[in-house]
SEZA-320744 format. One line per field, with one value per residue: x, y, z of N, C-alpha, C, O in turn; residue number from 1; residue in three letters. Coordinates in steps of 0.001 Angstrom, whole numbers, plus 500000, padded with zeros to 6 digits. Layout:
! residues N
n_xx = X ...
n_yy = Y ...
n_zz = Z ...
ca_xx = X ...
ca_yy = Y ...
ca_zz = Z ...
c_xx = X ...
c_yy = Y ...
c_zz = Z ...
o_xx = X ...
o_yy = Y ...
o_zz = Z ...
n = NUM ...
res = ala ...
This chain:
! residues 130
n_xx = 578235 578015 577727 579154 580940 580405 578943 576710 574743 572527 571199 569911 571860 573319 574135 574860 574685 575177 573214 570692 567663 564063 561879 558442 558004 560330 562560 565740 567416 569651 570626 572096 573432 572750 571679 571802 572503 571922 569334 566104 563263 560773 562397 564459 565654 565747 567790 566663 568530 568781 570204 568732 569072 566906 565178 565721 565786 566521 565615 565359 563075 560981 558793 557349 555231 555534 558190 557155 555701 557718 559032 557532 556979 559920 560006 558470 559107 562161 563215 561906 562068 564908 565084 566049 564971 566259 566936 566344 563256 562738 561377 560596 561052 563141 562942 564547 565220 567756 569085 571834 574628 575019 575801 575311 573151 574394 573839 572758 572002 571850 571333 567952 565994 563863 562225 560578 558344 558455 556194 556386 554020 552452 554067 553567 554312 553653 552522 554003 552989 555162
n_yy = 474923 476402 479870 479693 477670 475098 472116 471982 469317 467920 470007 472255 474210 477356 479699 482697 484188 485983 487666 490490 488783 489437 490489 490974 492712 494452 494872 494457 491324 488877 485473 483803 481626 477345 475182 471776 469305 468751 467405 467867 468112 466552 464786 464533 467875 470943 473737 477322 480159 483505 486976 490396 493168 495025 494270 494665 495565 498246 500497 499157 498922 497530 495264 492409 490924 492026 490452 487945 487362 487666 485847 483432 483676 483464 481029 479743 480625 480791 478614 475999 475865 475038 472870 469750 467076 464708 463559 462367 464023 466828 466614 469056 472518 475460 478751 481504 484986 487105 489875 490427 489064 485321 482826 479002 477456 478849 481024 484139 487492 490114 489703 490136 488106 486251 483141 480332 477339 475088 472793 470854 470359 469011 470820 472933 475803 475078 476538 475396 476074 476487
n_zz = 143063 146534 147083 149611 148935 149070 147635 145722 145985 143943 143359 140965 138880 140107 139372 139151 141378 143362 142088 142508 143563 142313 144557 145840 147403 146559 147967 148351 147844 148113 147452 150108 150949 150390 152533 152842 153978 156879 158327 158597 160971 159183 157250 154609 153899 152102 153061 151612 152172 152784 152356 153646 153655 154152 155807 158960 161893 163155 161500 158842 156380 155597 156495 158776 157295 155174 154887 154922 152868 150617 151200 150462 148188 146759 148048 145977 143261 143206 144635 144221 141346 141235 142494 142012 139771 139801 141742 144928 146155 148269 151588 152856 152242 153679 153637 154310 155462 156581 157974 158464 157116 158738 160184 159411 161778 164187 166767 166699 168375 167661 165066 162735 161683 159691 159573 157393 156783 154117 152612 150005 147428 144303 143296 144016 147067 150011 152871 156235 159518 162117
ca_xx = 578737 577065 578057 579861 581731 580010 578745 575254 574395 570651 570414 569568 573445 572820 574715 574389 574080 575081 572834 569613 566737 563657 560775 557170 558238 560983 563737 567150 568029 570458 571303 573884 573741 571984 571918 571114 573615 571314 568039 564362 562225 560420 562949 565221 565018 566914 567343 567686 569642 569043 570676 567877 569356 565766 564297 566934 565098 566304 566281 564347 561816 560028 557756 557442 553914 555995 559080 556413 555305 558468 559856 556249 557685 561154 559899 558096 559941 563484 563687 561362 562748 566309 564958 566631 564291 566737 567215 565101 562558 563096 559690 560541 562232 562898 563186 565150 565714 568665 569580 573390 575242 574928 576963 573899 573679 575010 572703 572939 570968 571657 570075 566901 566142 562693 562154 559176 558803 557157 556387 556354 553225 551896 554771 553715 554794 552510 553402 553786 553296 556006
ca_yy = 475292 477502 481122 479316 477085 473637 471605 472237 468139 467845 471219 473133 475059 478206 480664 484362 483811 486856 488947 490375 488638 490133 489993 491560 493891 495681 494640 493549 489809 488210 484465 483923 479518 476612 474054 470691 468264 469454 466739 468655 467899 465673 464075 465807 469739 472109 475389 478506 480972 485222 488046 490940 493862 495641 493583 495317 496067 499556 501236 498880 499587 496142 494784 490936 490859 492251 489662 486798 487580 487423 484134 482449 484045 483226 479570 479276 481494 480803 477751 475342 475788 474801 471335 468568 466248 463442 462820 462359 465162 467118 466661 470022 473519 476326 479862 482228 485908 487342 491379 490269 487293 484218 481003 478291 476878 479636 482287 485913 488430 491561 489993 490071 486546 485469 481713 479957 476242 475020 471470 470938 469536 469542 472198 474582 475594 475199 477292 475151 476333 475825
ca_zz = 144379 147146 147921 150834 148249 149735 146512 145911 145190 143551 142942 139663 138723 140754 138298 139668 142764 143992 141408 143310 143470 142314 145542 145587 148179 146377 148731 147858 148581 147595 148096 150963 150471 150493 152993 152417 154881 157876 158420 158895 161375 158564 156160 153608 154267 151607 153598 151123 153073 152050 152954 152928 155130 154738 157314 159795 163448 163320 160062 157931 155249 155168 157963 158486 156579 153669 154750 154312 151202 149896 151241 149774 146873 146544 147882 144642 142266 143206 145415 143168 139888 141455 142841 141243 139418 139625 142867 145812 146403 149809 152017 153180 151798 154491 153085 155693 155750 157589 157668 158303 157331 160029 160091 159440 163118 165046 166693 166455 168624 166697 163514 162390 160838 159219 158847 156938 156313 152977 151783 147985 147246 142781 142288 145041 148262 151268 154360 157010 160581 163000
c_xx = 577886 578015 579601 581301 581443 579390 577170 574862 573428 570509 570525 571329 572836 573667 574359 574074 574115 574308 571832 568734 564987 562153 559677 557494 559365 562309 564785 567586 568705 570872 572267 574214 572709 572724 571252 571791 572619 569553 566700 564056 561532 560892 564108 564653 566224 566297 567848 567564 569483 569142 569357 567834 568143 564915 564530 565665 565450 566615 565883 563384 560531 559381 557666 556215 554718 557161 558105 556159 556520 559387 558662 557108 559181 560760 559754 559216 561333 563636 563440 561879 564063 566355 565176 565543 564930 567285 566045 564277 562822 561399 559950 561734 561921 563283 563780 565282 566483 568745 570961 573344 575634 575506 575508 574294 573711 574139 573423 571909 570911 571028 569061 566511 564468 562743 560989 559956 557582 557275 556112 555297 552388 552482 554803 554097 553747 553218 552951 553963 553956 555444
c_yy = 476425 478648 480615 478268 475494 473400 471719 470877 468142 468876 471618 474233 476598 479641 482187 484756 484873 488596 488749 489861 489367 489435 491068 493071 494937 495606 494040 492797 489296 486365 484295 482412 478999 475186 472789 469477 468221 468673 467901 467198 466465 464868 464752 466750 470261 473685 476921 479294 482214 485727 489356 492077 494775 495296 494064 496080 497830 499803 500249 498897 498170 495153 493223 490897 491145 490862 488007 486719 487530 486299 483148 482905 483252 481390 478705 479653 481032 479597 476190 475216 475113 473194 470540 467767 465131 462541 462655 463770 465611 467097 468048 471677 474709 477139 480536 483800 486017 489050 491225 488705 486599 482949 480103 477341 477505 480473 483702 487117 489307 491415 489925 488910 486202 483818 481029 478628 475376 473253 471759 469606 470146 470290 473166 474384 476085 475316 476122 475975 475588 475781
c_zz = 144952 147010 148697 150381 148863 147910 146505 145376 145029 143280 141848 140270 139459 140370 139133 140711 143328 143134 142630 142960 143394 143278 145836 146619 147827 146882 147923 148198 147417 148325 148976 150772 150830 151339 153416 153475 156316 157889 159375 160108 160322 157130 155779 153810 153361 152438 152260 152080 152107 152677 152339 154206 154880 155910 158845 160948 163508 161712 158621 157482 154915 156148 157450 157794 154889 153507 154303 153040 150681 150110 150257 148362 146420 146830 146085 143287 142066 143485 144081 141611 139940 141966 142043 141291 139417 140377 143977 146319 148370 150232 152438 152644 152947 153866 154713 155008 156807 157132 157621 158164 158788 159680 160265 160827 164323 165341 166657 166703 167926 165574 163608 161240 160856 158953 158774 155961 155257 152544 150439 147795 145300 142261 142952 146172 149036 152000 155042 158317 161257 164224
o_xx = 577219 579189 580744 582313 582426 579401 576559 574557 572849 569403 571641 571718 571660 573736 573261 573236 573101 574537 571767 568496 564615 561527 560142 557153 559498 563202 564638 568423 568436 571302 573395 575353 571796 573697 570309 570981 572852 568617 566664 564386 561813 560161 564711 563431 567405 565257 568981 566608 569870 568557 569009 567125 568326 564204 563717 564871 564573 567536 566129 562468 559555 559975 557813 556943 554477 557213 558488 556547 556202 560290 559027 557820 559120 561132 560332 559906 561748 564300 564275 561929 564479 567335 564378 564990 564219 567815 564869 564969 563006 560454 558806 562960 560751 564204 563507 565484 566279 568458 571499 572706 576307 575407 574682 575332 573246 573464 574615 571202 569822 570367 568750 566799 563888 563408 560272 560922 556394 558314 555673 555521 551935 552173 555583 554302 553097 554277 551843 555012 553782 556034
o_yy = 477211 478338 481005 478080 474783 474319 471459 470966 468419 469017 471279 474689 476819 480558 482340 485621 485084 489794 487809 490188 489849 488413 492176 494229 495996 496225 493255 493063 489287 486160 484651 482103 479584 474484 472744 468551 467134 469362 468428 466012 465340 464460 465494 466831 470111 474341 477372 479238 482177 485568 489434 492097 495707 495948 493890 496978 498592 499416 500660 498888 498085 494087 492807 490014 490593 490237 487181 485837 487042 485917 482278 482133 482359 480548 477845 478895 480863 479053 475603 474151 474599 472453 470533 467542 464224 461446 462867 464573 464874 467427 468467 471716 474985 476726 480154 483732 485382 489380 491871 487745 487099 482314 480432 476697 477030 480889 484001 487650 489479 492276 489579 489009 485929 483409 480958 478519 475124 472667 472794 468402 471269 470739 474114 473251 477120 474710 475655 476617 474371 475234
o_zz = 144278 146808 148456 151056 149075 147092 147541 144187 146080 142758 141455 141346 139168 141190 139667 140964 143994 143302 143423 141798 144463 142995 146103 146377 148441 146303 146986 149061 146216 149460 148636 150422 151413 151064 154206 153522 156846 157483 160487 160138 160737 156228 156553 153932 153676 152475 152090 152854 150939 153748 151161 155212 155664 156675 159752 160666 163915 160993 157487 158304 154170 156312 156301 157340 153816 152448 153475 152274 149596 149365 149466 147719 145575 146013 145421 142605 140920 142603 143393 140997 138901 141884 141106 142368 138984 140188 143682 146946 149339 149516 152263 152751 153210 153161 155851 153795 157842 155981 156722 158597 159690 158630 161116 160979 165359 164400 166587 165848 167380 164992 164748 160047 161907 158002 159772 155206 155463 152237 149939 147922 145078 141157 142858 146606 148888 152164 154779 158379 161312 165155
n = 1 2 3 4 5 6 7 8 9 10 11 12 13 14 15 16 17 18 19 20 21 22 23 24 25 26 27 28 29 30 31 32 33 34 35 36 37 38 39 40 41 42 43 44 45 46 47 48 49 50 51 52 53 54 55 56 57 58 59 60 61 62 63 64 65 66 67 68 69 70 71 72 73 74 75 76 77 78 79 80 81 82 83 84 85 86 87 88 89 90 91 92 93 94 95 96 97 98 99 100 101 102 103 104 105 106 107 108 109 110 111 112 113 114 115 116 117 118 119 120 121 122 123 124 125 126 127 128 129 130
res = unk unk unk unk unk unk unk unk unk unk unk unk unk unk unk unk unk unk unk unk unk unk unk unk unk unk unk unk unk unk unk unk unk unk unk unk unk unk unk unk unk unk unk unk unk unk unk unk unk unk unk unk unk unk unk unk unk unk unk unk unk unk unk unk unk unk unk unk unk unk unk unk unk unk unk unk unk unk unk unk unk unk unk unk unk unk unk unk unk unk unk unk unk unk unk unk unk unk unk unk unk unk unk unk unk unk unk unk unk unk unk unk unk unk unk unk unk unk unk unk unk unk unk unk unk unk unk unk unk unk
């Protein structure tokens, strides 16, 4: 199950969900969910979903150059390892930063929201440009 309590189907058991994740920049993210019900642009799309209130427009410590680097990260590191080998592969995984929790869907001026979209190509994740 996610965070959100939706069923995480295909995914690797996602145990700890709310420990922190550890990301090159130092920051504290934590999983907020994963959503998978929600068709990409090009096929199957799992979105992981993090909460990472350093990113925060006033009063954050972590510039988007640092927020990139740590979604490429977490793509590989976190996202990849959790892909179910036994079902159909997603052509696309989106990594997200958020500074506050966001309803997936819904906008929200006051946050500060990173999003980077990776195909899974040999095991790795290639940035795609949007």
């Amino acid at each position: 199950m996610s965070p959100t309590g939706k069923p995480l189907q295909g995914l690797a058991d996602l145990a700890g969900v709310d420990e922190p994740i550890p990301v090159p920049s130092g920051q504290r993210v934590v999983l907020q969910d994963v959503v998978q019900d929600a068709p990409g642009a090009y096929g199957l799309t799992y979105r992981f979903r993090f909460l990472a209130p350093a990113i925060a427009r006033e009063g954050g410590t972590v510039d988007v150059d640092q927020a990139m680097a740590d979604m490429q990260h977490l793509c590989e590191a976190y996202a990849l390892p959790r892909l179910s080998s036994t079902g159909p592969a997603p052509a696309q995984v989106v990594i997200s930063l958020s500074d506050i929790a966001v309803p997936f869907g819904e906008t929200a001026p006051e946050a500060t929201q990173y999003f980077e979209a990776y195909r899974i190509e040999n095991g790795a994740c290639i940035w795609e440009v949007f």
